[in-house]
KELUMVO-965648 format. One record per residue (C-alpha): x, y, z. Coordinates in nm, 2 decimals, decimal comma, always signed. Each point is the difference from the previous one (the first is absolute). Example, Ala and Ser with C-alpha at 12.3 -4.5 7.8 and 13.67 -1.06 7.14 Angstrom:
<guza X="+1,23" Y="-0,45" Z="+0,78"/>
<guza X="+0,14" Y="+0,34" Z="-0,07"/>
end
This chain:
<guza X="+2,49" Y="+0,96" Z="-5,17"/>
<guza X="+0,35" Y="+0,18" Z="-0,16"/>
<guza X="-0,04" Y="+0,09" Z="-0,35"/>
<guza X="+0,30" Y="+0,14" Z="-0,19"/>
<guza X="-0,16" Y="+0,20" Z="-0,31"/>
<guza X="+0,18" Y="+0,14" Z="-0,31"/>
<guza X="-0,06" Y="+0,32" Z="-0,15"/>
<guza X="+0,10" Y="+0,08" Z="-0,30"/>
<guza X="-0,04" Y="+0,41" Z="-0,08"/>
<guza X="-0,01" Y="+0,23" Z="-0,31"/>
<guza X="+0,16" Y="+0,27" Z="+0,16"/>
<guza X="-0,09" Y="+0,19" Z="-0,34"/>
<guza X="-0,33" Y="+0,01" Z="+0,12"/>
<guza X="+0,03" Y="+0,18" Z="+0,30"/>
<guza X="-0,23" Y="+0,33" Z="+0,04"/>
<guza X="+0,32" Y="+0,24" Z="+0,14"/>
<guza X="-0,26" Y="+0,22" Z="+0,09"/>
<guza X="-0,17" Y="-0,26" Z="+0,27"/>
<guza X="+0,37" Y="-0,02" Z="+0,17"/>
<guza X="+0,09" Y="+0,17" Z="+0,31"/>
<guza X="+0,29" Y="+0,04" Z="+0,26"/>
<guza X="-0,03" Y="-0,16" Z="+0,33"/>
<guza X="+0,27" Y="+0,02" Z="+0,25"/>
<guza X="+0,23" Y="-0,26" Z="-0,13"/>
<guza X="-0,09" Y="+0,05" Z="-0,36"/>
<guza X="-0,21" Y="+0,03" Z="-0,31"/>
<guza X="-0,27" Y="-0,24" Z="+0,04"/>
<guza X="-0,31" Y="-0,14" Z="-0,24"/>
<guza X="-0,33" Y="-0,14" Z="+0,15"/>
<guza X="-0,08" Y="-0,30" Z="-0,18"/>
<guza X="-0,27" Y="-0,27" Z="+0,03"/>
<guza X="+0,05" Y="-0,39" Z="-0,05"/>
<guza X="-0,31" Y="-0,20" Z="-0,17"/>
<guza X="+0,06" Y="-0,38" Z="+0,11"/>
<guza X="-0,18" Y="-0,29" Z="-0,13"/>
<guza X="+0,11" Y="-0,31" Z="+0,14"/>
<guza X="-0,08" Y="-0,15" Z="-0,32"/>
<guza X="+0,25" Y="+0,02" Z="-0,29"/>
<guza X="-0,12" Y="+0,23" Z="-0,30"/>
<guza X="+0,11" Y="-0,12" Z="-0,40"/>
<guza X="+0,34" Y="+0,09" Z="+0,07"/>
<guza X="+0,09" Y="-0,15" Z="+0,33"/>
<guza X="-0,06" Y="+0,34" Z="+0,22"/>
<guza X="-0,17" Y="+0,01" Z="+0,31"/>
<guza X="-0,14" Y="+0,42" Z="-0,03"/>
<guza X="+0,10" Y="+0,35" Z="-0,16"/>
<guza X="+0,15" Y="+0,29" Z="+0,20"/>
<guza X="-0,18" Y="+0,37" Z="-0,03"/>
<guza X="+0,11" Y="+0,34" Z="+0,12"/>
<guza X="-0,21" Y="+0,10" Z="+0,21"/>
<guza X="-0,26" Y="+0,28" Z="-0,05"/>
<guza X="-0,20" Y="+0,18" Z="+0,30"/>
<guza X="-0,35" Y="-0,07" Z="+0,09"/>
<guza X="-0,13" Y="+0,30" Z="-0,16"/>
<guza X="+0,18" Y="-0,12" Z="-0,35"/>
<guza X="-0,17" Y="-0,32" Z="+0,02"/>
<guza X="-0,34" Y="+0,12" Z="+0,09"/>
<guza X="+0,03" Y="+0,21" Z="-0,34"/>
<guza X="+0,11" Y="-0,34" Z="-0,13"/>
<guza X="+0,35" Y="+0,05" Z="-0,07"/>
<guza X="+0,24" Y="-0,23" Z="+0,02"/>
<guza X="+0,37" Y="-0,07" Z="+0,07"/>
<guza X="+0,25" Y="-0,12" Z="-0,27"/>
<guza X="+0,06" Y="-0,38" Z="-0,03"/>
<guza X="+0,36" Y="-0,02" Z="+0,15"/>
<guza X="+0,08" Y="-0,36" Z="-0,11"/>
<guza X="-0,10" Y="-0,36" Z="+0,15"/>
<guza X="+0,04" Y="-0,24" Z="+0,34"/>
<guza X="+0,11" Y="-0,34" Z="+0,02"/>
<guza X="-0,02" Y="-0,24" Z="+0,26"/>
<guza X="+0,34" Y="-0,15" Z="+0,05"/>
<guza X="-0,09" Y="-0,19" Z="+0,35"/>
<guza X="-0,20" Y="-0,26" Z="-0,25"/>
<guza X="+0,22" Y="-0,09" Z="-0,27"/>
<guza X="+0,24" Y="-0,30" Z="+0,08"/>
<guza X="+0,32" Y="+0,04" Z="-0,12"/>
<guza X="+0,29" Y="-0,21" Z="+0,02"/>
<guza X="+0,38" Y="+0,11" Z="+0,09"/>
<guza X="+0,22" Y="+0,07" Z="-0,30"/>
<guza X="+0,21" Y="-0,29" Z="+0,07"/>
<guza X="-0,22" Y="-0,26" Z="+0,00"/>
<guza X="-0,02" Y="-0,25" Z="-0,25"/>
<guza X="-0,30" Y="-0,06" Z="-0,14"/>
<guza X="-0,20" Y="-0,28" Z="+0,01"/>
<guza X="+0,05" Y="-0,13" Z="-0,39"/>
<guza X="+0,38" Y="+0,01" Z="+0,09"/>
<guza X="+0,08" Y="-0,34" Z="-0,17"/>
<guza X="-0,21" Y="+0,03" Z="-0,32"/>
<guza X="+0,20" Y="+0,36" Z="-0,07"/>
<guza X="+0,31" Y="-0,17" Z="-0,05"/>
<guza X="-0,03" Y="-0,26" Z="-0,20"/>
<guza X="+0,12" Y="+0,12" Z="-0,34"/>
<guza X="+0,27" Y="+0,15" Z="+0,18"/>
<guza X="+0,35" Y="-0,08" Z="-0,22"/>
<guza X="+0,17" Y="-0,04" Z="+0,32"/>
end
């Protein structure tokens, strides 16, 4: 199954040091943590920078980037359409 997911990044947080130049640019390894069940505030995971083996052996660990939503399971309905309490809206309408 398709799942469209939002990330949402502090770039602030970004390790400069853990960036490096590829052949079509700078680049940052990062690591997704899904859950498919929704935390407090609606999110689906956090994004890390990535650390190497050897850092996480020593127990280090790579800045929290920001937070993952799942968009593929939220309904939402076109701007235009009206909603369903239409009617009751307008009533103390002067006109």
């Amino acid at each position: 199954m398709r799942k469209t997911i939002a990330l949402k990044i502090d770039v602030s947080k970004i390790d400069k040091e853990r960036l490096f130049k590829g052949k079509k640019g700078m680049y940052l390894d990062a690591i997704l943590m899904f859950d498919d069940q929704d935390d407090k505030y609606g999110n689906n995971g956090m994004i890390v920078q990535s650390v190497s083996k050897e850092e996480r052996e020593k127990g280090i660990k790579g800045n929290i980037l920001g937070n993952a939503k799942d968009l593929s399971k939220t309904e939402s309905k076109p701007e235009n359409q009206v909603p369903d309490n239409f009617d009751d809206m307008n009533d103390d309408l002067p006109f």
